[in-house]
C-alpha positions as CSV (number, residue, x, y, z in Angstrom):
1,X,-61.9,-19.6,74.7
2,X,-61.1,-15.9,75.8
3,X,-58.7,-15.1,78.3
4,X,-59.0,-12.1,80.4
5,X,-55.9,-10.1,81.1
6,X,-56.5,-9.3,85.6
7,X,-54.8,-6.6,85.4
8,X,-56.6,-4.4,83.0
9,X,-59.6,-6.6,83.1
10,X,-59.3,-6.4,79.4
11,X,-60.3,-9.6,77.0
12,X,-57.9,-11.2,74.7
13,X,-58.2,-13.4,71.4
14,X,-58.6,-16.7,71.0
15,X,-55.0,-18.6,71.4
16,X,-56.1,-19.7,68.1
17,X,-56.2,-16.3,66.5
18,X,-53.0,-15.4,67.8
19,X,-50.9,-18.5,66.6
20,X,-52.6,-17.7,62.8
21,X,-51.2,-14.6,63.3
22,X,-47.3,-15.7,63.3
23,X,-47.7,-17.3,60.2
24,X,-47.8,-16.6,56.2
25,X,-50.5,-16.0,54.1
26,X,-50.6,-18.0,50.8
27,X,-49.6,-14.8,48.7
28,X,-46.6,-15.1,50.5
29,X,-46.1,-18.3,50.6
30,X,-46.4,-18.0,46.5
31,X,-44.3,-15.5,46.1
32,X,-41.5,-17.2,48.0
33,X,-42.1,-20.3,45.7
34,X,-41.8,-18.1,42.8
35,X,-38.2,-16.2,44.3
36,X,-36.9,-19.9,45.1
37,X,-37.6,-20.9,41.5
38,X,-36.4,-18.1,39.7
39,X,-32.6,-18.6,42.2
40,X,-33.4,-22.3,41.3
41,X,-33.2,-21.7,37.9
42,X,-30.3,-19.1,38.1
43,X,-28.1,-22.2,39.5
44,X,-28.8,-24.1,37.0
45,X,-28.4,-21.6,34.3
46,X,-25.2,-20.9,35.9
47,X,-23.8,-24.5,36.2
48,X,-24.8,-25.5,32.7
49,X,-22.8,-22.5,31.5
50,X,-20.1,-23.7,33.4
51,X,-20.1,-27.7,32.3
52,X,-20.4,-26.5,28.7
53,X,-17.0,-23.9,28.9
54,X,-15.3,-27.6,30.8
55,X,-16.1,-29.7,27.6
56,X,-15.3,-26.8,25.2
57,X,-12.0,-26.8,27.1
58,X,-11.5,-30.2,26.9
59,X,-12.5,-30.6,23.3
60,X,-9.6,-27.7,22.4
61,X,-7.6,-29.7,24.6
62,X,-8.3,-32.5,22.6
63,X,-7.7,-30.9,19.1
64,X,-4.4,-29.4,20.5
65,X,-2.9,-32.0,21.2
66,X,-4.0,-34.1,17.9
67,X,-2.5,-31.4,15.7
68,X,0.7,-30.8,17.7
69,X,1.4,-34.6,17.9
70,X,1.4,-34.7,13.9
71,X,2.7,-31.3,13.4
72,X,5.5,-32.2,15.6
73,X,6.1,-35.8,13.8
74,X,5.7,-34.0,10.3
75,X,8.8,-31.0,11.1
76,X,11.1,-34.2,13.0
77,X,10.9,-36.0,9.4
78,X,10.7,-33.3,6.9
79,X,13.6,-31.6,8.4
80,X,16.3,-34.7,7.4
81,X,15.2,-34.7,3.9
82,X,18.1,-35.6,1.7
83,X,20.5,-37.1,4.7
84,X,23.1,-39.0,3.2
85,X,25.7,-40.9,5.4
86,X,28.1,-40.9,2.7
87,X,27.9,-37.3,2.2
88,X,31.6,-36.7,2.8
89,X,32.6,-38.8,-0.2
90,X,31.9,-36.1,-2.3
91,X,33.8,-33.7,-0.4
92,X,36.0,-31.5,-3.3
93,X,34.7,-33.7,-5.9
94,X,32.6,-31.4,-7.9
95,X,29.6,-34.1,-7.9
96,X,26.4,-34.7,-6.1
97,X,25.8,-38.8,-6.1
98,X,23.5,-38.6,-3.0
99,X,21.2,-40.8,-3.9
100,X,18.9,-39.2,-1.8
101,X,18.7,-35.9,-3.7
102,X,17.9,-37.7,-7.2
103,X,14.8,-37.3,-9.4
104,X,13.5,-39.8,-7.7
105,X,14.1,-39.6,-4.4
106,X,14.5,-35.6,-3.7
107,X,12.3,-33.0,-1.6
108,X,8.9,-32.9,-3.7
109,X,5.7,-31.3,-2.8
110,X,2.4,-32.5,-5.1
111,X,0.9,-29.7,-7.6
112,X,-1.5,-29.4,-5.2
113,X,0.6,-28.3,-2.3
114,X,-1.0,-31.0,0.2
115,X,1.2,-33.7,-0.2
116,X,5.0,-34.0,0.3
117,X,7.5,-36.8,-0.4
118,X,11.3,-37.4,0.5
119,X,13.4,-39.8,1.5
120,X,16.8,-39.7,3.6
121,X,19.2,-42.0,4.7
122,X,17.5,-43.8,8.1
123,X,20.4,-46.7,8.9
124,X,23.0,-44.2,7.7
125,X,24.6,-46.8,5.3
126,X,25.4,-44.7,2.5
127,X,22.8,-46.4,0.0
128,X,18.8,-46.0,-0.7
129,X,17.1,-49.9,-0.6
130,X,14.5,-50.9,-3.4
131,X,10.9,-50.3,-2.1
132,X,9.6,-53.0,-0.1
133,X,7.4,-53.5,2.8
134,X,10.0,-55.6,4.4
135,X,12.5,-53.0,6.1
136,X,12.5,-49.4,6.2
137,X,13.1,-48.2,2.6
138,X,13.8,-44.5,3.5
139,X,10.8,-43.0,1.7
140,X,8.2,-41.2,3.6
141,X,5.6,-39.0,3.0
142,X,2.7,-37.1,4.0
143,X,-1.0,-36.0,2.4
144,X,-4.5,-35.3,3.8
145,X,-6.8,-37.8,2.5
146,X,-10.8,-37.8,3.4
147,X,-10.0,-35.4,5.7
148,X,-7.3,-37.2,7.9
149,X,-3.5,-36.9,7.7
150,X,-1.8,-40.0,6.4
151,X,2.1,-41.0,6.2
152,X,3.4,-43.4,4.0
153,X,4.5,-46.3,5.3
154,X,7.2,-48.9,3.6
155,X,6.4,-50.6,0.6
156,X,4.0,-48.5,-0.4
157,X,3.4,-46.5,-3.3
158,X,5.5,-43.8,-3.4
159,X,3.4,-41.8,-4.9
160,X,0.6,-38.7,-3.9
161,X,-2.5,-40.5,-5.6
162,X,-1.7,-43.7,-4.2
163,X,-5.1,-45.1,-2.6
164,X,-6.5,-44.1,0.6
165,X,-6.2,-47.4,1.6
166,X,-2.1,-47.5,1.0
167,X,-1.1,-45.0,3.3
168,X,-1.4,-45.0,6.8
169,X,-3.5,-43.1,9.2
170,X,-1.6,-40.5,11.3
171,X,-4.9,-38.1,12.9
172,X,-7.9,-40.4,14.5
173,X,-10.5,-39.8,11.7
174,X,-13.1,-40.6,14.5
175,X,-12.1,-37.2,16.5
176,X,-10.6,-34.8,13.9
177,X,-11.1,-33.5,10.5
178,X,-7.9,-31.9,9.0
179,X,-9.6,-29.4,6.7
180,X,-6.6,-28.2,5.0
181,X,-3.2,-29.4,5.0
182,X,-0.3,-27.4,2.6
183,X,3.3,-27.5,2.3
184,X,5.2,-24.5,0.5
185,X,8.9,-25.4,-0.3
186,X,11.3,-22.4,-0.4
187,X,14.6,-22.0,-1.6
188,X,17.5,-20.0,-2.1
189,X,21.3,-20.1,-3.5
190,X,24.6,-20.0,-2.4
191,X,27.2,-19.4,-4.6
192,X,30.1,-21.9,-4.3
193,X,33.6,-20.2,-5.0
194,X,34.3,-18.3,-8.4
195,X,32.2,-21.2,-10.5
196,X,28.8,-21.9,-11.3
197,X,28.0,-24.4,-8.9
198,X,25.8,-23.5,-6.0
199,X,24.5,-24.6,-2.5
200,X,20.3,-25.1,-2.3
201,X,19.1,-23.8,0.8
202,X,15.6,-25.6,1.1
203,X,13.0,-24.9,3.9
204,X,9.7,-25.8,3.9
205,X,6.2,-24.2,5.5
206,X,3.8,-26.7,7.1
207,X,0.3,-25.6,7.7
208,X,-2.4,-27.7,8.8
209,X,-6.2,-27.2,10.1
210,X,-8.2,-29.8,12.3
211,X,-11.9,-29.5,13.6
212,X,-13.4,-31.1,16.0
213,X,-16.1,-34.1,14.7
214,X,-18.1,-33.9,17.6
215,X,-18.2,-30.2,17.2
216,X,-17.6,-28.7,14.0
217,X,-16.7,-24.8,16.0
218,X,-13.9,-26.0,18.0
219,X,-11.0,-25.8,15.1
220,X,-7.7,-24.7,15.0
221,X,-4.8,-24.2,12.8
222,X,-0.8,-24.4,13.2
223,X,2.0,-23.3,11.1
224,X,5.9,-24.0,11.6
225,X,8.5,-23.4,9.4
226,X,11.0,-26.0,8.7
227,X,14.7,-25.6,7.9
228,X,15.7,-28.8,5.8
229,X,19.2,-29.5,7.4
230,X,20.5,-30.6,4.3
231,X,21.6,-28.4,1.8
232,X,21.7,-30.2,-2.0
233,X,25.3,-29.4,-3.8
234,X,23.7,-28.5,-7.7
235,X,27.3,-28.7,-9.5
């Protein structure tokens, strides 16, 4: 149907024709698909990025804190190697009878640098108990076995090559691999008076590398250096 404008007596369109023409033509319409997708797709892009830098975080997070915990544990121990509550009995004596410092029972780390043993007095009684499982014999250790730190627990054999099944578990094997654990013992002298007996200064370097099992790139290492408390009288 055509209406006729009365002023100009001129004919119009349809009132079909001119609602088609406020609308889109399927070129448009297509291209406007393919803008939305591409935005679409953007976003996505975009929020994947963003999940994967939140779990990379909280897998660091995760490693951190695994590795400081037995860092942390490892220095607390290792520095009161060779305690001895009876230390002042030999005070001007000329001896050393701590029978924490002995062959025994002294500061040692294993040939291959990633195992240490010592003991020191716990209870502070002046005396080192037999090994048993029973009480707290004051010998403790450390080693990476199968990838996983262990600590030696009482009764146990004191020992570096004792089984893997001997010691106990101190990193969750399940979340982190400790790729490389060494200790480096340094020491240094101290003359005592005009004689020639000496002080031992001992320290000790930890180092120790974890990586994630759920993602082998997340890894990290720590180092601390650990002043044994302790210095051992060598008459």
């Amino acid at each position: 149907m055509h209406m006729i404008d009365k002023h100009t007596q001129r004919k119009l369109p349809p009132i079909t024709s001119m609602f088609r023409a406020t609308g889109f033509t399927l070129a448009e319409i297509l291209i406007a698909l393919v803008l939305n997708a591409f935005i679409l797709l953007a976003l996505i892009s975009i929020f994947s990025s963003n999940i994967s830098h939140i779990n990379k975080s909280t897998n660091s997070d995760t490693l951190n804190q695994q590795l400081e915990s037995a860092m942390q544990l490892m220095a607390n121990d290792i520095r009161r190697a060779g305690y001895w509550g009876n230390a002042q009995s030999d005070v001007n004596t000329g001896v050393n009878n701590n029978p924490f410092m002995t062959a025994n029972t002294d500061l040692t780390i294993n040939g291959g640098g990633n195992c240490i043993l010592f003991s020191y007095d716990y209870n502070s009684d002046g005396s080192a108990p037999a090994i048993s499982n029973a009480y707290d014999d004051e010998r403790y250790g450390y080693r990476v076995s199968n990838q996983t730190l262990q600590a030696r627990p009482p009764g146990a054999a004191y020992d570096c090559a004792a089984g893997n099944s001997a010691w106990e578990n101190v990193t969750n094997p399940g979340i982190v691999n400790i790729t490389n654990l060494s200790f480096t013992l340094n020491s240094s002298t101290v003359p005592v008076g005009a004689t020639t007996k000496k002080l031992l200064i001992r320290s000790v370097d930890i180092s120790i590398t974890g990586q994630l099992v759920s993602d082998a790139s997340v890894t990290k290492t720590l180092t601390q250096h650990v002043r044994i408390l302790n210095d051992k009288y060598v008459p």
